[in-house]
PyMOL Python script that loads the backbone (N, CA, C, O; Angstrom):
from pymol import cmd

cmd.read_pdbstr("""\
ATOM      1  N   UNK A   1       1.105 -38.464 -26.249  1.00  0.00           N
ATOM      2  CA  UNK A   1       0.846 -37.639 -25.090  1.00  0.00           C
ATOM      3  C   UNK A   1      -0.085 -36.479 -25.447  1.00  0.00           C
ATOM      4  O   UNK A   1      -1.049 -36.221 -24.726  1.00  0.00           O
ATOM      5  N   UNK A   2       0.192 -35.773 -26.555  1.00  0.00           N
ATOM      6  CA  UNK A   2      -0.957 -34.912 -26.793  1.00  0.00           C
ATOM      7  C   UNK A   2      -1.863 -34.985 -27.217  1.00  0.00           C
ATOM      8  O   UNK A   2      -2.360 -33.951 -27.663  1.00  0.00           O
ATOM      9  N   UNK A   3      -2.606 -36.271 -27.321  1.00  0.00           N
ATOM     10  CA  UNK A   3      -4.003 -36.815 -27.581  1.00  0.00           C
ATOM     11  C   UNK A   3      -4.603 -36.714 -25.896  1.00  0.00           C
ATOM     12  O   UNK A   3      -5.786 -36.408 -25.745  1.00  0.00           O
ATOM     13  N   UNK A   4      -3.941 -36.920 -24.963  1.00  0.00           N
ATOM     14  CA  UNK A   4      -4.344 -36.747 -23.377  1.00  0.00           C
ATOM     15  C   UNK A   4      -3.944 -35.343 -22.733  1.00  0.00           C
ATOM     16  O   UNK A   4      -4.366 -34.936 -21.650  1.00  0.00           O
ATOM     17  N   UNK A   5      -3.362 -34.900 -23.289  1.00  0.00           N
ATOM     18  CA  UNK A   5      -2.540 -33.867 -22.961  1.00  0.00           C
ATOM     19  C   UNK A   5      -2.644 -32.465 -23.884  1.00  0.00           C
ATOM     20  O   UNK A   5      -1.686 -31.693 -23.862  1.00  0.00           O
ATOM     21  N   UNK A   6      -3.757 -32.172 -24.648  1.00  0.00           N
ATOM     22  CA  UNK A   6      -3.323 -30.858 -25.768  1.00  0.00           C
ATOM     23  C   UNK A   6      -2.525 -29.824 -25.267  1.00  0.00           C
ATOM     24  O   UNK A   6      -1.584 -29.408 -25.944  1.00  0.00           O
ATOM     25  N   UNK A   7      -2.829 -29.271 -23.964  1.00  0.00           N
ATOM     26  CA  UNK A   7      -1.980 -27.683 -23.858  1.00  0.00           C
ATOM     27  C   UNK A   7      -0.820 -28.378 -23.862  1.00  0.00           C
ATOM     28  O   UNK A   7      -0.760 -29.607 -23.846  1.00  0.00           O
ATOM     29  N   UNK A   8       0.105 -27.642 -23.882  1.00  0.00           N
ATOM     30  CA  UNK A   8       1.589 -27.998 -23.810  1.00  0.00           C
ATOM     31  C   UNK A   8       2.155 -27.361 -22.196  1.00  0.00           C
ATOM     32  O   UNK A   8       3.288 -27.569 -21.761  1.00  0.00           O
ATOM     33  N   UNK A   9       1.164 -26.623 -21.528  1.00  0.00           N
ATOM     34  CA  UNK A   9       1.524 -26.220 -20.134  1.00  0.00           C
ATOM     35  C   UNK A   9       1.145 -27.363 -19.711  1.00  0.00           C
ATOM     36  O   UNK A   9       1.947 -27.994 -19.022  1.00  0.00           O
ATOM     37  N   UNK A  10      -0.334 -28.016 -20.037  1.00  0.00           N
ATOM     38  CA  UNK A  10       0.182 -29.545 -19.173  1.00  0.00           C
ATOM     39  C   UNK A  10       1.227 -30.478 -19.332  1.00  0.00           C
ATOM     40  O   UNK A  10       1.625 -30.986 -18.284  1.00  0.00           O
ATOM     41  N   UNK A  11       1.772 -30.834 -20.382  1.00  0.00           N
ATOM     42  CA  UNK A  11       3.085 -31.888 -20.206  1.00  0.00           C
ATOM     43  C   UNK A  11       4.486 -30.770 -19.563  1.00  0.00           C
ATOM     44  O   UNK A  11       5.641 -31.153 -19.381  1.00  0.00           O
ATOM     45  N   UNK A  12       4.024 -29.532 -19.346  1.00  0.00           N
ATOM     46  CA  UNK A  12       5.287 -29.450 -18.812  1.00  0.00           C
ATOM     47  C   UNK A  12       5.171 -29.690 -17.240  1.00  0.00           C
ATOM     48  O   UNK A  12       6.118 -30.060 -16.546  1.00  0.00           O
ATOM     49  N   UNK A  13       3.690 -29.393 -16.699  1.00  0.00           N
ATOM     50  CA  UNK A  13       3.175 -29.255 -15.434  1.00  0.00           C
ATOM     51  C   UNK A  13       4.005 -30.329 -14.843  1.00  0.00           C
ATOM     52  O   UNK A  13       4.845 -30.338 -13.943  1.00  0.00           O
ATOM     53  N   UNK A  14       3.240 -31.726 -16.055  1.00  0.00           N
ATOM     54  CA  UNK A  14       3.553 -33.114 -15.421  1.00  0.00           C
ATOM     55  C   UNK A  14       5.464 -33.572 -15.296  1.00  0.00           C
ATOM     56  O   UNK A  14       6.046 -34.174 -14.394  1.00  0.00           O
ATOM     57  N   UNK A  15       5.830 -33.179 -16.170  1.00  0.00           N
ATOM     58  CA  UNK A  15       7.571 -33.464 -15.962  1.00  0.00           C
ATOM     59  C   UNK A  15       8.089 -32.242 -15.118  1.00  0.00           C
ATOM     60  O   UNK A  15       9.281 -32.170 -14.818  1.00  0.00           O
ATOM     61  N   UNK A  16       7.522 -31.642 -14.880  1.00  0.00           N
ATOM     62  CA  UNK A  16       7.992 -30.728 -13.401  1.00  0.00           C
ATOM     63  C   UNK A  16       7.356 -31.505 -12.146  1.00  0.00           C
ATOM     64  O   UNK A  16       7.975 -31.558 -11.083  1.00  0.00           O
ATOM     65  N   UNK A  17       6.432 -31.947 -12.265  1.00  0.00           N
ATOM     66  CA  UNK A  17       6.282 -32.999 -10.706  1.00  0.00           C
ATOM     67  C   UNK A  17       6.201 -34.515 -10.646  1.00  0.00           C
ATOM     68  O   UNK A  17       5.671 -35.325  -9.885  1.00  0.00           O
ATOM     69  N   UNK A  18       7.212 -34.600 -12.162  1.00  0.00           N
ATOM     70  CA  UNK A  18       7.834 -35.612 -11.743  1.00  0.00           C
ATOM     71  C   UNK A  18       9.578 -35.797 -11.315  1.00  0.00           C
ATOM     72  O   UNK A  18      10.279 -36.450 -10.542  1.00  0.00           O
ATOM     73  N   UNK A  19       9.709 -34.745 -12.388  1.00  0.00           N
ATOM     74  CA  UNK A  19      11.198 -34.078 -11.494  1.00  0.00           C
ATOM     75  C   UNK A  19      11.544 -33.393  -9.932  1.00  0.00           C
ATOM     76  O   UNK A  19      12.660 -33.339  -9.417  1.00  0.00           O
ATOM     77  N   UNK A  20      10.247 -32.891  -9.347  1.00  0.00           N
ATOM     78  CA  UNK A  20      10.306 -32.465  -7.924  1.00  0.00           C
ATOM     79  C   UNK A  20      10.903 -33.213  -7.320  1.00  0.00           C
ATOM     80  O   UNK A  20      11.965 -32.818  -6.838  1.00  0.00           O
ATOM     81  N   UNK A  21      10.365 -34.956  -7.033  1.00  0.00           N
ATOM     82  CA  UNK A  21      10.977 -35.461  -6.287  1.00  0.00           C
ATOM     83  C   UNK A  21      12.293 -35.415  -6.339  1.00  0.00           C
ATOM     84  O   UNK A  21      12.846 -35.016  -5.315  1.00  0.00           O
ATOM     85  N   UNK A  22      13.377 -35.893  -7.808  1.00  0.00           N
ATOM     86  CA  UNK A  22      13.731 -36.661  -8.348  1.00  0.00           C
ATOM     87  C   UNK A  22      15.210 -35.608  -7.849  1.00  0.00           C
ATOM     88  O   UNK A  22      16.295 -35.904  -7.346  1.00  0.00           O
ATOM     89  N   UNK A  23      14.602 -34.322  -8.274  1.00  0.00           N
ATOM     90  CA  UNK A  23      16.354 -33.020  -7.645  1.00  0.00           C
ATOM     91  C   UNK A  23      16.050 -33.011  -6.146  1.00  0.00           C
ATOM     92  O   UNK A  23      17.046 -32.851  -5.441  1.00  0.00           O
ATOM     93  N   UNK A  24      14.903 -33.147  -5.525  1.00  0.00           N
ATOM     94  CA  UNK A  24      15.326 -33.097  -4.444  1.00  0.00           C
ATOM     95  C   UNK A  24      16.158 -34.303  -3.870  1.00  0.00           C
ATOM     96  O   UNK A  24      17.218 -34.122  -3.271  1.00  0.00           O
ATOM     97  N   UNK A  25      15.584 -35.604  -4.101  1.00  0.00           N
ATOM     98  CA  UNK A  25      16.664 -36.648  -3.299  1.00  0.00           C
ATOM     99  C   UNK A  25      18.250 -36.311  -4.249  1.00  0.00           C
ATOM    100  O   UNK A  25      19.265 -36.882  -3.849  1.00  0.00           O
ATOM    101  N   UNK A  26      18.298 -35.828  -4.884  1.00  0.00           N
ATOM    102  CA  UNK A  26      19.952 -35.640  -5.318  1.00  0.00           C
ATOM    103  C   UNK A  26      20.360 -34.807  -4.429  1.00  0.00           C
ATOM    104  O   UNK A  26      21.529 -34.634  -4.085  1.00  0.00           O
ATOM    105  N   UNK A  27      19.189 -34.139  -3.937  1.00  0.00           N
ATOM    106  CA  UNK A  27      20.390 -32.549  -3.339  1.00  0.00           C
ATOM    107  C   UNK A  27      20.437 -33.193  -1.751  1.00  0.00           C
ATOM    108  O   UNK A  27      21.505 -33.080  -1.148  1.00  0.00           O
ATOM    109  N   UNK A  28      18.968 -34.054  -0.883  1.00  0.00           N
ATOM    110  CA  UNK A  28      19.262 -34.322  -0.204  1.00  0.00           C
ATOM    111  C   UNK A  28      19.872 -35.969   0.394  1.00  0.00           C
ATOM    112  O   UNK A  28      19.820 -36.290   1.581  1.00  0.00           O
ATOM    113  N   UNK A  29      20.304 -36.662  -0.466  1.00  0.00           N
ATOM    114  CA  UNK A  29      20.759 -37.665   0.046  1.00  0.00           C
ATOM    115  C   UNK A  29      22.465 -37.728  -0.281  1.00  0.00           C
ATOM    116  O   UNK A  29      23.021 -38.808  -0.079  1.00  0.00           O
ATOM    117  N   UNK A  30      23.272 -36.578  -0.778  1.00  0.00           N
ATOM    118  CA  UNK A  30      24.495 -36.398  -0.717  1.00  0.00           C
ATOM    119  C   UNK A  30      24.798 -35.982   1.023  1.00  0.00           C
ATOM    120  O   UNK A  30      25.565 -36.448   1.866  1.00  0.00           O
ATOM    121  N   UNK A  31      23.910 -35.020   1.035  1.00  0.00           N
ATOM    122  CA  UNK A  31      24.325 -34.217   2.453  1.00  0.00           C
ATOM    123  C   UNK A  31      23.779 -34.969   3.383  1.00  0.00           C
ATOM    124  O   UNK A  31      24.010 -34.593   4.532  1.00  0.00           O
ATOM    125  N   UNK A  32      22.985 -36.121   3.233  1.00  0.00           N
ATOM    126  CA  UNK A  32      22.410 -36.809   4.317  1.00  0.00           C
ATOM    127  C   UNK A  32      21.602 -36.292   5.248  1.00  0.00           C
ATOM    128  O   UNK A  32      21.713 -36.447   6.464  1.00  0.00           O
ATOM    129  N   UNK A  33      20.749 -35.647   4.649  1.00  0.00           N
ATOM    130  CA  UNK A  33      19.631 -35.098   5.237  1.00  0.00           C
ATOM    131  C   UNK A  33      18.509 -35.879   5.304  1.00  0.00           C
ATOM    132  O   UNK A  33      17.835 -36.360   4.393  1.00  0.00           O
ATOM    133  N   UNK A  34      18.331 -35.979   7.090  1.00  0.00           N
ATOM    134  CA  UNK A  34      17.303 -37.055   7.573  1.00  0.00           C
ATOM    135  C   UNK A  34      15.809 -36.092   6.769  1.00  0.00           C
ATOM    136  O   UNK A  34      15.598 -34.930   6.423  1.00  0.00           O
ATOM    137  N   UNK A  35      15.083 -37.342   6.767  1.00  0.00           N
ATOM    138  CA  UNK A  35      13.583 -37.301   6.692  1.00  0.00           C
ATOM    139  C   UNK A  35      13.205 -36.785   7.543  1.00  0.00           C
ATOM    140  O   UNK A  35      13.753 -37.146   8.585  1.00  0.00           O
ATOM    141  N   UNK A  36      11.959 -35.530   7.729  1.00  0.00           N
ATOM    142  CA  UNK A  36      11.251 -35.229   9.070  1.00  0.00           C
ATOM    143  C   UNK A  36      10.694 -36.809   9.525  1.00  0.00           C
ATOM    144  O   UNK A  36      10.599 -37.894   8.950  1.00  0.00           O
ATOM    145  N   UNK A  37      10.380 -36.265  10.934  1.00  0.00           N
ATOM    146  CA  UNK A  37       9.252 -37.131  11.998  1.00  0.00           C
ATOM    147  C   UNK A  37       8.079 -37.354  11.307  1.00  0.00           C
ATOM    148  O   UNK A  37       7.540 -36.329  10.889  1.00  0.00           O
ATOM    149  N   UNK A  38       7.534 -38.394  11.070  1.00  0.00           N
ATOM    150  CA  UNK A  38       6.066 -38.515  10.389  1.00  0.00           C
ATOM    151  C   UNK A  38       5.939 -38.376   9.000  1.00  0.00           C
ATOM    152  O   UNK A  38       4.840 -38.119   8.507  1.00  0.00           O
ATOM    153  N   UNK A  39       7.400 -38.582   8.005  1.00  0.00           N
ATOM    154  CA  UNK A  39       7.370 -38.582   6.576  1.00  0.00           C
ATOM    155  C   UNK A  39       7.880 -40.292   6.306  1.00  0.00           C
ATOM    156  O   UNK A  39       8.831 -40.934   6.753  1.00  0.00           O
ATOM    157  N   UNK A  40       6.801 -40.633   5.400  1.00  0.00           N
ATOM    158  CA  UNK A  40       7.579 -42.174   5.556  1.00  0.00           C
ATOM    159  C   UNK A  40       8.319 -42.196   4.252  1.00  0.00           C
ATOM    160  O   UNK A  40       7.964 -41.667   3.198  1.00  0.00           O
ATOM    161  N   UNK A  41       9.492 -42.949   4.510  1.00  0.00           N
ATOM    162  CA  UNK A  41      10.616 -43.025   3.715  1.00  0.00           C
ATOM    163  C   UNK A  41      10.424 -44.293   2.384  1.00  0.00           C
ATOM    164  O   UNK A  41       9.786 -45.337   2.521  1.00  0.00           O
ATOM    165  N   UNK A  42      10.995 -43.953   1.402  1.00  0.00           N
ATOM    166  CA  UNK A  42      10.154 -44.421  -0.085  1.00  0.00           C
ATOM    167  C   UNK A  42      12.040 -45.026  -1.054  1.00  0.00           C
ATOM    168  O   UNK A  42      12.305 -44.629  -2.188  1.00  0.00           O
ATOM    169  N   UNK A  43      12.974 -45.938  -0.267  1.00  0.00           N
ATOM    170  CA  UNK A  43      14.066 -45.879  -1.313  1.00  0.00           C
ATOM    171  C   UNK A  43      13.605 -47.067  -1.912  1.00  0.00           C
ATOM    172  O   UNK A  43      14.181 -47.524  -2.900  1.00  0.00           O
TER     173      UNK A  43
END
""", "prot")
cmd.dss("prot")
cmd.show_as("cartoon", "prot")
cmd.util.cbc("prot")
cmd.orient("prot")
């Protein structure tokens, strides 16, 4: 990874938006929180 990657703020950039999704469907598919209107759904 750090042959593509030298700073080390980029590999953290990238496992922070790959984790974005990843806490949000935990936090929202316990409470069952619908998708807005016009977001298409990805399970």
């Amino acid at each position: 990874m750090k042959s593509h990657f030298p700073s080390e703020s980029d590999l953290v950039e990238i496992h922070m938006a790959a984790a974005l999704p990843n806490i949000t469907n935990r936090v929202n598919n316990p409470l069952n929180i619908e998708i807005e209107e016009g977001i298409k759904a990805v399970r």
